[in-house]
C-alpha positions as CSV (number, residue, x, y, z in Angstrom):
1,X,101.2,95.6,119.6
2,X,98.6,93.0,119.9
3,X,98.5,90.3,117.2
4,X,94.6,90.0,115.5
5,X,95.9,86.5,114.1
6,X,95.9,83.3,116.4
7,X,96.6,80.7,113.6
8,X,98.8,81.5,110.3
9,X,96.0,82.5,107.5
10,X,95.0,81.4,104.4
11,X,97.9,83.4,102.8
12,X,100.2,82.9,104.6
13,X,100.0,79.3,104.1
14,X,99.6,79.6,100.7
15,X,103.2,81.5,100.6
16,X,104.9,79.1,102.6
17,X,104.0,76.0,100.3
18,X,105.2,77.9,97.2
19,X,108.5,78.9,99.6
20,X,108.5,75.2,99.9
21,X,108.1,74.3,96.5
22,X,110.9,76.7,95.8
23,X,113.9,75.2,97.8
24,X,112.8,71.7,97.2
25,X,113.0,72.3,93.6
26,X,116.2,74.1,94.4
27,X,117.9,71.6,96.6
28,X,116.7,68.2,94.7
29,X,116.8,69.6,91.0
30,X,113.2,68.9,90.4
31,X,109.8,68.2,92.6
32,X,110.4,65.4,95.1
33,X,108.3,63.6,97.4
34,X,111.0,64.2,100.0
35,X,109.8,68.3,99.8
36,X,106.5,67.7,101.3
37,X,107.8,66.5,104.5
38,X,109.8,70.1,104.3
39,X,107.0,72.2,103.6
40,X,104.7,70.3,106.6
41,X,107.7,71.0,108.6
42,X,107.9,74.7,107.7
43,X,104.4,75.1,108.1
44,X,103.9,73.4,111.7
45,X,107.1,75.8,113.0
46,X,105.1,78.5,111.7
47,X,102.2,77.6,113.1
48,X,103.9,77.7,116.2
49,X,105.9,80.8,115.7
50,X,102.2,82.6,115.0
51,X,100.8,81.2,118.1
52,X,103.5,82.1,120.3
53,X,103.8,85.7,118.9
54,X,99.9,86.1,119.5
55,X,99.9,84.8,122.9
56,X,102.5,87.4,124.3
57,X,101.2,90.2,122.6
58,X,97.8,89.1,124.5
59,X,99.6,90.1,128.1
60,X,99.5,94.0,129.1
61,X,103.0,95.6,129.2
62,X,101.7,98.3,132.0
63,X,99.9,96.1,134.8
64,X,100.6,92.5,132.9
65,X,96.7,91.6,132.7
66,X,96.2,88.2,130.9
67,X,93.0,88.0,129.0
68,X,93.6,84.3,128.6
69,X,94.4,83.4,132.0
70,X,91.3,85.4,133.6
71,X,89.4,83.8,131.2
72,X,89.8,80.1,133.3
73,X,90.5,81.6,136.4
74,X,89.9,85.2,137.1
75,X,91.9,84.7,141.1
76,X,95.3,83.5,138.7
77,X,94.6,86.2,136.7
78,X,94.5,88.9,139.4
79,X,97.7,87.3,141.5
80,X,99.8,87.5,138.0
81,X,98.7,91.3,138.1
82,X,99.7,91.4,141.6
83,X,103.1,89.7,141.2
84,X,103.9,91.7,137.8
85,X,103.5,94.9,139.9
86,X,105.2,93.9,142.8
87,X,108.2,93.2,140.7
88,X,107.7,96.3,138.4
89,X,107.9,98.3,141.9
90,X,111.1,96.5,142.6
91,X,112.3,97.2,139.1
92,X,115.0,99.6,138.1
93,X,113.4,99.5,134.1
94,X,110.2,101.2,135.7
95,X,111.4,103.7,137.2
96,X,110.9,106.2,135.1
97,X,108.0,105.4,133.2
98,X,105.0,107.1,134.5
99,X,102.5,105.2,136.7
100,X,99.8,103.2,136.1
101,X,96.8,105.6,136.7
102,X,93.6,102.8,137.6
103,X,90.3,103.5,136.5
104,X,87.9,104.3,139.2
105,X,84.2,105.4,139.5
106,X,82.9,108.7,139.8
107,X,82.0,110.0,143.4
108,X,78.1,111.0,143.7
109,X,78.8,114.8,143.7
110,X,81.0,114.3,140.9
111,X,78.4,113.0,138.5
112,X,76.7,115.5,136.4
113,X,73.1,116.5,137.0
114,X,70.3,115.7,134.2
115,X,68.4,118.5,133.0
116,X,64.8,117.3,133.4
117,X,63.5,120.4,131.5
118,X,65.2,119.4,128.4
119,X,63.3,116.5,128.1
120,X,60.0,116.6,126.1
């Protein structure tokens, strides 16, 4: 599952400050200053929490390609493919899941001809 969010959104937010509203009103018997510090802190674990889930969904689960990483350095990128398979090969958990079939490119004779008489 890849995550479309990278930050929390506009929503989100807005649920977590009534959340927080809610249990300071609840702890302290009425709206306290002392609550805002508990909502900021709700919010920036979120925050976190969001990030965090995004950023793992971004990595591959069949060959572990990192759009992020190849994005500063495409040579990482392909040696954390490389290691991920190595150990994959080396894994019991893999065993039975089917290989990873790589995309390739179409020999000559295995392209299809164009029909030149078809076009006017």
């Amino acid at each position: 599952m890849v995550y479309t969010y990278r930050h929390l959104t506009l929503t989100q937010v807005i649920g977590l400050v009534l959340l927080g509203i809610i249990i300071t009103y609840s702890v302290f018997m009425s709206l306290d200053l002392r609550g805002l510090g508990f909502i900021l802190l709700m919010l920036i674990v979120a925050e976190v929490f969001t990030q965090t889930k995004w950023r793992a969904s971004m990595i591959c689960r069949n060959c572990g390609f990192d759009p992020v990483v190849y994005i500063r350095s495409p040579e990482q990128a392909g040696l954390k493919i490389k290691a991920f398979m190595d150990k994959r090969s080396q894994s019991p958990d893999h065993l039975l899941r089917p290989q990873v079939r790589w995309a390739r490119q179409p020999l000559e004779s295995e392209k299809k001809a164009e029909n030149l008489s078809l076009k006017v």
